[in-house]
N, C-alpha and C positions, 0 to 999 in steps of 0.2 A: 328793217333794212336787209336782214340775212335771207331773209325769205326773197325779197326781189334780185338780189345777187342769185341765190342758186335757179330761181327762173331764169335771169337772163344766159347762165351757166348750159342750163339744161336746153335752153332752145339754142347758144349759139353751138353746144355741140351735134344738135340732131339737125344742124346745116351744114355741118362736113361733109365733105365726100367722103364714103364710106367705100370699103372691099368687105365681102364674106367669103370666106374661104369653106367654109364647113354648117352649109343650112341644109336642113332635113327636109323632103319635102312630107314625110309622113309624119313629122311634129310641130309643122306649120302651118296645121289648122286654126282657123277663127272659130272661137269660144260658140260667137254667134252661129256661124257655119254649120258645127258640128250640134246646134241645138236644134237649126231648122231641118238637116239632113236627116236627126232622129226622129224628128217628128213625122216630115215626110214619108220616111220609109216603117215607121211604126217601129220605132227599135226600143227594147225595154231596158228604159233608161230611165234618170230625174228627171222630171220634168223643169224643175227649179237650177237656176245658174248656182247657186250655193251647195245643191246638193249633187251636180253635176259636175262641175270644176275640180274635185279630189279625184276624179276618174281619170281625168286627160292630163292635169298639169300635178306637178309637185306643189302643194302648199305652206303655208308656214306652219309648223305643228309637225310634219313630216318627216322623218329621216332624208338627208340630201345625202341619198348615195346611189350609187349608180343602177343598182338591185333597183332600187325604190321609182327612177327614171325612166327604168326597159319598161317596168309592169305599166304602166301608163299607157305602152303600146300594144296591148292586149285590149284596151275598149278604142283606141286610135283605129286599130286595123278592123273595125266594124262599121265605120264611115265610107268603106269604097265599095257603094251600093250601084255603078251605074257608069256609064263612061260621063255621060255630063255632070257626073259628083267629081271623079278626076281631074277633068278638066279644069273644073270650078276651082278646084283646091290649087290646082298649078296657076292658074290666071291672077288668085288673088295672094299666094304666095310670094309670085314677083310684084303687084302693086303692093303689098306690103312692104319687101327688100325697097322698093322705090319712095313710099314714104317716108322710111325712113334713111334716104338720101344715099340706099347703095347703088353706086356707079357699076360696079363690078360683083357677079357672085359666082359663086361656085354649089349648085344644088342636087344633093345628092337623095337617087330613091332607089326603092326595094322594089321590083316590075313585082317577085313572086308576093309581096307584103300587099300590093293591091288588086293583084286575082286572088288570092285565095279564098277568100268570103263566098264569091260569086264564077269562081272558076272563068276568069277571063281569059281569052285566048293572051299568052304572055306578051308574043308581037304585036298584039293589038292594042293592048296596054301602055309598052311603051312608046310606041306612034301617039298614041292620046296625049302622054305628057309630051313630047319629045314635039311633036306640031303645035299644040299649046303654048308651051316656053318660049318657042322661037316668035310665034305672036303678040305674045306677051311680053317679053323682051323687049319686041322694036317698038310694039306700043308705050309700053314706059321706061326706055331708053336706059336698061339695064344690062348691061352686056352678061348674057349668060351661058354657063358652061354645064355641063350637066352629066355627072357621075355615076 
């Protein structure tokens, strides 16, 4: 019976409206995402999700300190291979704030965190996300603000 309560728990909370005041868009990649993009671009990485996941996310076993959380964006910031990897990651950044039922968000990025790898002109950078978001926004009716 406790197991059906905390389901029902868990799903009537993720039908709230939700606000995000403080989403990253350089640590709101998908798991998935970032395993096709390395494959794509031939990046020397895991190939395997278990031995790939200690790289991007904090896991259990880990120190949760904030040291521990930056370094994660040391194999993140190898993922902005291309203006349609950008893109891709803003588009599914807001369908993901949307799935999980945020009305409102507030998404904050790094323009020099996504040229550096690939020396992208900066303005051109941020037109990628900045056109993207607004797309994606109206498409999944997330009102978004971007920092």
């Amino acid at each position: 019976m406790a197991k059906k309560s905390k389901t029902r728990r868990k799903s009537f909370y993720k039908s709230l409206p939700k606000v995000e005041l403080h989403r990253h868009l350089e640590g709101s990649l998908r798991l998935s995402t970032m395993m096709e993009i390395a494959k794509t671009y031939d990046l020397d990485l895991p190939k395997k999700a278990e031995k790939f996941r200690p790289l991007v996310q904090v896991v259990d076993g880990e120190p949760y300190t904030f040291q521990n959380f930056l370094a994660k964006f040391t194999t993140l910031r190898l993922f902005y291979q291309s203006p349609e990897v950008i893109k891709q990651i803003t588009r599914e950044t807001i369908a993901d704030a949307a799935e999980d039922n945020v009305r409102y968000m507030e998404l904050r990025f790094t323009p020099v965190a996504l040229t550096r790898i690939k020396d992208f002109p900066l303005a051109e950078a941020m037109d990628w996300v900045i056109e993207t978001a607004e797309e994606a926004a109206e498409e999944h009716s997330v009102q978004t603000r971007l920092i």
